[in-house]
C-alpha positions in Angstrom: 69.8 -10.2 81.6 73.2 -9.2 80.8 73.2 -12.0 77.9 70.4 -10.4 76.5 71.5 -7.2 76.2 74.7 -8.4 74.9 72.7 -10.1 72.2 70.9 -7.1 71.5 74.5 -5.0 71.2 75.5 -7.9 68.5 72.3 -7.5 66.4 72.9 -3.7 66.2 76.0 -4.2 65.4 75.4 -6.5 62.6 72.1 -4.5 61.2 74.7 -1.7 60.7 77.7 -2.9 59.5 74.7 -4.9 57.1 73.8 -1.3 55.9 76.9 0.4 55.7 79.1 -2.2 53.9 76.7 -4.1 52.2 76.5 -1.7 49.4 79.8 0.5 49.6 81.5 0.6 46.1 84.5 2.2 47.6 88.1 1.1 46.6 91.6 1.2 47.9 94.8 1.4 45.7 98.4 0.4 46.8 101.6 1.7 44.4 105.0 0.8 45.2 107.2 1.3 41.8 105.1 -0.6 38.7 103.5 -2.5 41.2 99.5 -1.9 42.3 96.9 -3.7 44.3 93.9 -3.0 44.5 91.3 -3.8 47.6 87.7 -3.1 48.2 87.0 -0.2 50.9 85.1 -3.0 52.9 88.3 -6.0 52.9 91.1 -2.8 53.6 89.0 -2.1 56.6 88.7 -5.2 58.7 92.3 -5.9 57.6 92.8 -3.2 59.3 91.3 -3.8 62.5 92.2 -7.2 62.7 96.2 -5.9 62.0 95.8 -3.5 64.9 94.7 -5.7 67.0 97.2 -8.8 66.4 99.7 -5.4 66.7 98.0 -4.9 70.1 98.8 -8.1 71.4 102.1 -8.4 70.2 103.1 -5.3 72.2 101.4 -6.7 75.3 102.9 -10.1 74.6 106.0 -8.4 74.5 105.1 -6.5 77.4 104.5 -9.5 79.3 107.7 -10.8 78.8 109.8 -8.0 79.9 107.4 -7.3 83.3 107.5 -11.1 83.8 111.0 -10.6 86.5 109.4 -7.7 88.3 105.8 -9.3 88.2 107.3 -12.4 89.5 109.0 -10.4 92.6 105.8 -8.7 93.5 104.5 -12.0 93.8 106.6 -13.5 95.3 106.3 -10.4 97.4 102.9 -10.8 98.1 103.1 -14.0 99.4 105.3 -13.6 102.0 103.2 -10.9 103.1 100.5 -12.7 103.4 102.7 -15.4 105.4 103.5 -12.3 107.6 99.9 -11.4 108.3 99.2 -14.8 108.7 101.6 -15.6 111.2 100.3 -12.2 113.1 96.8 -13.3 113.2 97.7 -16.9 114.5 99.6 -15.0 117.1 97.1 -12.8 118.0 94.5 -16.1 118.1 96.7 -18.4 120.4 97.5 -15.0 122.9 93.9 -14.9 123.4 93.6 -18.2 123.5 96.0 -18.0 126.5 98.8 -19.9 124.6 101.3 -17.5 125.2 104.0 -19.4 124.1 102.6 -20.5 120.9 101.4 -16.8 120.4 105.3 -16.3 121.0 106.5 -18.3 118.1 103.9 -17.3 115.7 105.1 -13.5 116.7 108.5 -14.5 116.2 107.9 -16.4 113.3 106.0 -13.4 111.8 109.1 -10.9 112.4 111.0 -13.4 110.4 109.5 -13.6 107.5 109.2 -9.8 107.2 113.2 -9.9 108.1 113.5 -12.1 105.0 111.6 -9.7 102.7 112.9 -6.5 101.6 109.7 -5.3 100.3 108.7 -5.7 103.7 111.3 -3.4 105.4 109.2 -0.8 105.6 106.2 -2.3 107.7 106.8 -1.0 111.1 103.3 -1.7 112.0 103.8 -5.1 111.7 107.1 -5.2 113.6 106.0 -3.1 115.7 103.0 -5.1 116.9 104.7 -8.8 116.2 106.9 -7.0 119.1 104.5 -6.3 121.4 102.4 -9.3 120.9 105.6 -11.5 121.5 106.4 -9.4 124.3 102.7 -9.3 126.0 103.0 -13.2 125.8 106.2 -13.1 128.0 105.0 -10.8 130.0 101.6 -13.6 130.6 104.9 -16.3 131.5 106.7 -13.7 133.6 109.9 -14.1 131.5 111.1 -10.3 132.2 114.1 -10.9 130.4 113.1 -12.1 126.9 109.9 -9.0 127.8 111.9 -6.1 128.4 114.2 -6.9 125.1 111.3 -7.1 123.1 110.0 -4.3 124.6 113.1 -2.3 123.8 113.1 -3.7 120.2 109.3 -2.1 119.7 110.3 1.2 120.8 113.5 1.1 118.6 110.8 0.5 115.6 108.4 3.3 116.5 111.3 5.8 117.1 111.9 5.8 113.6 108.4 5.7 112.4 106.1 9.1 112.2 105.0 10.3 115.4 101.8 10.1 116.9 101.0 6.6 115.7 98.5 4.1 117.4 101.3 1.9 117.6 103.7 4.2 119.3 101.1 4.9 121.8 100.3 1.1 122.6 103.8 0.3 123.1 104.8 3.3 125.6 101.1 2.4 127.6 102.2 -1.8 127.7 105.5 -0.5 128.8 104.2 1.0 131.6 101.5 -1.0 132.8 104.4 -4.1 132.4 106.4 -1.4 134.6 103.7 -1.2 137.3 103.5 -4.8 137.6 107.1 -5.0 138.0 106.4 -2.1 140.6 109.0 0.3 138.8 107.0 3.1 139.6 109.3 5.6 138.0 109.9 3.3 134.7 106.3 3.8 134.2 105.9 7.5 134.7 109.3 8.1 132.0 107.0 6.2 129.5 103.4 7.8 130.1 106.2 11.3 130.0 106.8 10.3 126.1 102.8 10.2 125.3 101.3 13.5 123.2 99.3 15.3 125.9 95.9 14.4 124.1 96.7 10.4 125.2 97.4 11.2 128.4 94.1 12.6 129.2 92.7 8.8 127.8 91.4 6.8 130.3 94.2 4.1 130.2 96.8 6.4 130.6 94.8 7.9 133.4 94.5 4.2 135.1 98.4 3.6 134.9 99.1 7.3 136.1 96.8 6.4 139.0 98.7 3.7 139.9 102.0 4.8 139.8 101.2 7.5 142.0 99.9 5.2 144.4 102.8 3.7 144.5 105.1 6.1 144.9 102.7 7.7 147.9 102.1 10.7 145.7 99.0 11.2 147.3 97.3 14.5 145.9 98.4 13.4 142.2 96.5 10.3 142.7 93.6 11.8 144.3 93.4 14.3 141.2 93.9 11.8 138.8 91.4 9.9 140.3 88.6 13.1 140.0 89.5 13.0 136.7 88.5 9.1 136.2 85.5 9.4 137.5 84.6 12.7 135.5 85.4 10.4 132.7 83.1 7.7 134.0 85.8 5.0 133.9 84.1 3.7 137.7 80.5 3.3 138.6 79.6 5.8 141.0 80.0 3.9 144.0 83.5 3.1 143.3 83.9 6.5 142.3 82.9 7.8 146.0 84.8 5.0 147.7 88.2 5.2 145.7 88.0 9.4 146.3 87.2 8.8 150.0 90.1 6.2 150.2 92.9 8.6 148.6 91.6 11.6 150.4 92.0 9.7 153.9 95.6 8.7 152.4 96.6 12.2 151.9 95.4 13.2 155.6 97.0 10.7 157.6 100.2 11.2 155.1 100.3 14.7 156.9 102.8 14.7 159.6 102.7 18.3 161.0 100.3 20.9 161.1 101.5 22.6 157.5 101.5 19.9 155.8 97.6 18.7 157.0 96.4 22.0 156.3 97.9 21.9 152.8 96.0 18.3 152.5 92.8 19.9 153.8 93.1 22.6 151.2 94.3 20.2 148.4 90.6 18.7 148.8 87.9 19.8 146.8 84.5 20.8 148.6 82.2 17.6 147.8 85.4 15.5 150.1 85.2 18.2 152.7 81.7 17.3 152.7 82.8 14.2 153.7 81.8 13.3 156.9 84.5 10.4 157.5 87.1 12.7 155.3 85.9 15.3 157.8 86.0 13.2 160.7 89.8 11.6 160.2 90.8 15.5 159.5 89.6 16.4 162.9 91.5 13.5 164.5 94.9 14.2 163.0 94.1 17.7 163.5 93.3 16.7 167.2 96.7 14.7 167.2 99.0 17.3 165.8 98.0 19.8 168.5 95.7 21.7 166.6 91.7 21.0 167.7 90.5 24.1 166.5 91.0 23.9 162.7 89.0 20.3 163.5 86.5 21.7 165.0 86.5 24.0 162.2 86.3 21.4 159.6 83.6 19.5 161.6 81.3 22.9 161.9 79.4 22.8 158.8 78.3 18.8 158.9 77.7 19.3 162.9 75.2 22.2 162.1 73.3 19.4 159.1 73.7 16.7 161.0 69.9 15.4 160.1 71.1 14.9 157.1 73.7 12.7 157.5 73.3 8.9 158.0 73.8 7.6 161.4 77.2 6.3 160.8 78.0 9.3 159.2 76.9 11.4 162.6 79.1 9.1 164.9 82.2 9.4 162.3 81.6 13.1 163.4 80.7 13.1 166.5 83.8 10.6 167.6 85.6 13.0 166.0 84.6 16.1 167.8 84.9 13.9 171.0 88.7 14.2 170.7 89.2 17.7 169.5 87.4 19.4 172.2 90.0 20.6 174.0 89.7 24.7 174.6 85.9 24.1 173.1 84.4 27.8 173.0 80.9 28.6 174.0 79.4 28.6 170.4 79.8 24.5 170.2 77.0 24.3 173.5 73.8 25.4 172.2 74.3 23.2 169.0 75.7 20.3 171.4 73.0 20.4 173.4 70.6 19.9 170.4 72.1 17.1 169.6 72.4 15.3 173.0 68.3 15.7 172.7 67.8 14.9 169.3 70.1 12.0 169.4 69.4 10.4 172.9 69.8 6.5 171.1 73.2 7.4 169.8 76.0 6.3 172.1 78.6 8.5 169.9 76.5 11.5 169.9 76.0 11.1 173.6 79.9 11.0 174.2 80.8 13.9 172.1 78.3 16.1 173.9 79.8 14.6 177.2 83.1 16.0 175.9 82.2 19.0 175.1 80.2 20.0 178.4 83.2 18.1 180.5 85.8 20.1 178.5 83.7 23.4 179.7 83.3 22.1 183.0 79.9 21.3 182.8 80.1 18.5 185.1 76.5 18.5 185.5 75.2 18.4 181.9 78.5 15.8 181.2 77.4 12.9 183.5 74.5 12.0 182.1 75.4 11.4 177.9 78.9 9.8 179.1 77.0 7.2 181.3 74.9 6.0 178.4 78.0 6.0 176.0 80.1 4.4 178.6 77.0 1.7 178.5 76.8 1.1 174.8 79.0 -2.0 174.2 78.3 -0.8 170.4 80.2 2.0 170.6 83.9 2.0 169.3 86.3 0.9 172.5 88.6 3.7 172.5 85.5 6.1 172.8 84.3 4.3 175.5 87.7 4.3 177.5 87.9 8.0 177.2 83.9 8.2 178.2 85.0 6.0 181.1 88.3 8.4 182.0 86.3 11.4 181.8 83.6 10.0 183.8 86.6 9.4 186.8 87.8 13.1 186.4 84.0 14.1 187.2 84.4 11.9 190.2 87.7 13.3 191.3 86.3 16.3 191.3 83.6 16.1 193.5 86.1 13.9 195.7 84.4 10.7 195.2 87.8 8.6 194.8 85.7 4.9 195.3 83.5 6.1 192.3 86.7 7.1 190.0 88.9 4.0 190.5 85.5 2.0 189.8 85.4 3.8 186.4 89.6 3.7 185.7 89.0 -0.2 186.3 86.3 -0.4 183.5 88.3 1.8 181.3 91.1 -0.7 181.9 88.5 -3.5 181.2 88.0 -2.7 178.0 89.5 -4.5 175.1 
């Protein structure tokens, strides 16, 4: 098609110049002193054009010539640019390959050709990430050494380079997650520091901020930075629910006085006090540290919905309330009672209402529901022991020593 339009073009061209110079009588006179020539209009004017254009490629011949060093350099140039990239790509091919030591050499290789190259100075990209490449492939060998320097070599680069730069980010977040590894906790936390605000809320930097507050025992930072994970969707909601539950339990048993557990309880945002087992370990370090009330506190709102917790979730409570019963008020025994009848098949249910009524001095009421949980060889040992204990106290008071050392002996008994 192009052809034929071309051919078209010519035919114009030659229809025209057919009718314009065909017939033109026009004439062009030269004088220099006596001397005169004379040319037709039609021979002056493709001399013309034909003069131009041999003038035109002189100049460009000459052009050629002069350009011919510089030309020559860019090429020259170019080509080991290309080596460069080259050499980055194999790099990046035998890393994933999990050739680390090839990827190594081809990184290293990479840096020395652009070492070579002046026009190449400038490329802290590629220096930066033939660093990081070559240092990721250490890091897969566990040489620390040759790591770290390369490590340090990348940041050099990217300190001098503009700010806010994909490859200044990826060099501070490998640093740290290498530092994590190494379990330099503090390392890793100086390097997520340097990061613009905007990456640290990204879920990578999130992961590694996670974990180095794990590993220093930071608990609350973790649990927070944990919330925001999971906002972010970076777990599926089960591990969502498990790794919240985990780091809230973390921060409660961290507490080692009374302050400090009712700091924890008040770090903790409602949906984990709606925890029953966050609840639950709450009311037994509460229970421990002396203070039963603010457990029994904590445990009031899932006590009063129990039907709608599971059934491990009700005997995570009710356990629970079992050990922080001491100087129990009234209020608990209508609501105890209720759940003695609505859960007769539930050995943990059955000993915290024991508790409670023994812990009043319901004697009466207690005997029954700590028989049936001192029975249930399901129920957790050390809530059996105590159903056991209690049930001897009962016995001692109504004098009936034979009956209480027969219960002290199956406490004992118990493994």
């Amino acid at each position: 098609m192009r052809g034929a339009i071309w051919l078209v073009l010519l035919f114009a061209a030659a229809t025209v110049a057919a009718l314009t110079l065909g017939d033109n009588k026009g004439l062009v006179s030269f004088f220099y002193g006596e001397w005169r020539v004379d040319l037709s209009l039609n021979l002056f004017l493709i001399g013309a054009i034909v003069g131009a254009f041999a003038l035109l490629m002189v100049i460009q011949g000459i052009d050629s010539l002069i350009t011919l060093p510089t030309r020559a350099k860019a090429w020259r140039a170019l080509k080991r640019e290309r080596a460069a990239q080259s050499a980055l790509r194999e790099a990046m091919a035998e890393h994933f390959a999990g050739r680390f030591n090839r990827a190594h050499k081809a990184a290293q290789r990479a840096l020395a050709i652009q070492a070579g190259t002046d026009e190449l100075a400038g490329d802290r990209e590629l220096r930066v990430l033939a660093h990081l490449l070559a240092a990721r492939s250490m890091h897969r060998v566990q040489d620390r050494t040759r790591r770290d320097q390369l490590l340090r070599q990348a940041l050099k680069a990217v300190r001098r380079a503009a700010p806010q730069q994909a490859v200044d980010e990826s060099a501070r977040l490998l640093g740290a997650e290498w530092a994590l590894d190494d379990g330099d906790a503090p390392r890793a936390r100086s390097l997520l520091a340097e990061l613009a605000p905007g990456v640290t809320r990204r879920t990578q930097a999130l992961r590694l901020k996670l974990r180095a507050a794990q590993l220093q025992r930071h608990h609350a930072e973790a649990l927070g930075t944990a919330r925001l994970l999971a906002k972010h969707q970076a777990f599926s909601l089960e591990a969502a629910q498990g790794m919240l539950r985990t780091l809230a339990l973390q921060l409660i048993d961290a507490a080692h006085d009374v302050d400090q557990l009712r700091r924890a309880w008040a770090a903790l945002e409602e949906a984990d006090r709606s925890d029953a087992f966050v609840a639950a370990r709450a009311a037994r370090r509460a229970a421990a540290l002396g203070m039963p009330a603010d457990g029994r506190q904590w445990l009031r709102p899932l006590w009063n919905r129990m039907r709608e917790l599971s059934a491990e979730q009700r005997a995570q409570v009710a356990l629970a309330l079992a050990l922080a019963c001491e100087d129990i008020g009234t209020d608990w025994l209508q609501s105890t009672e209720a759940a003695q009848q609505a859960y007769v098949h539930e050995a943990a249910v059955q000993a915290a209402a024991g508790a409670v009524f023994a812990a009043r001095g319901l004697w009466g009421k207690a005997r029954r529901p700590l028989e049936s949980a001192a029975a249930d060889a399901h129920l957790e040992p050390a809530a059996r022991r105590a159903a056991w204990r209690t049930l001897a106290r009962l016995a001692r008071e109504e004098s009936d020593e034979e009956r209480a050392l027969r219960c002290e002996q199956a406490a004992a008994a118990i493994d």
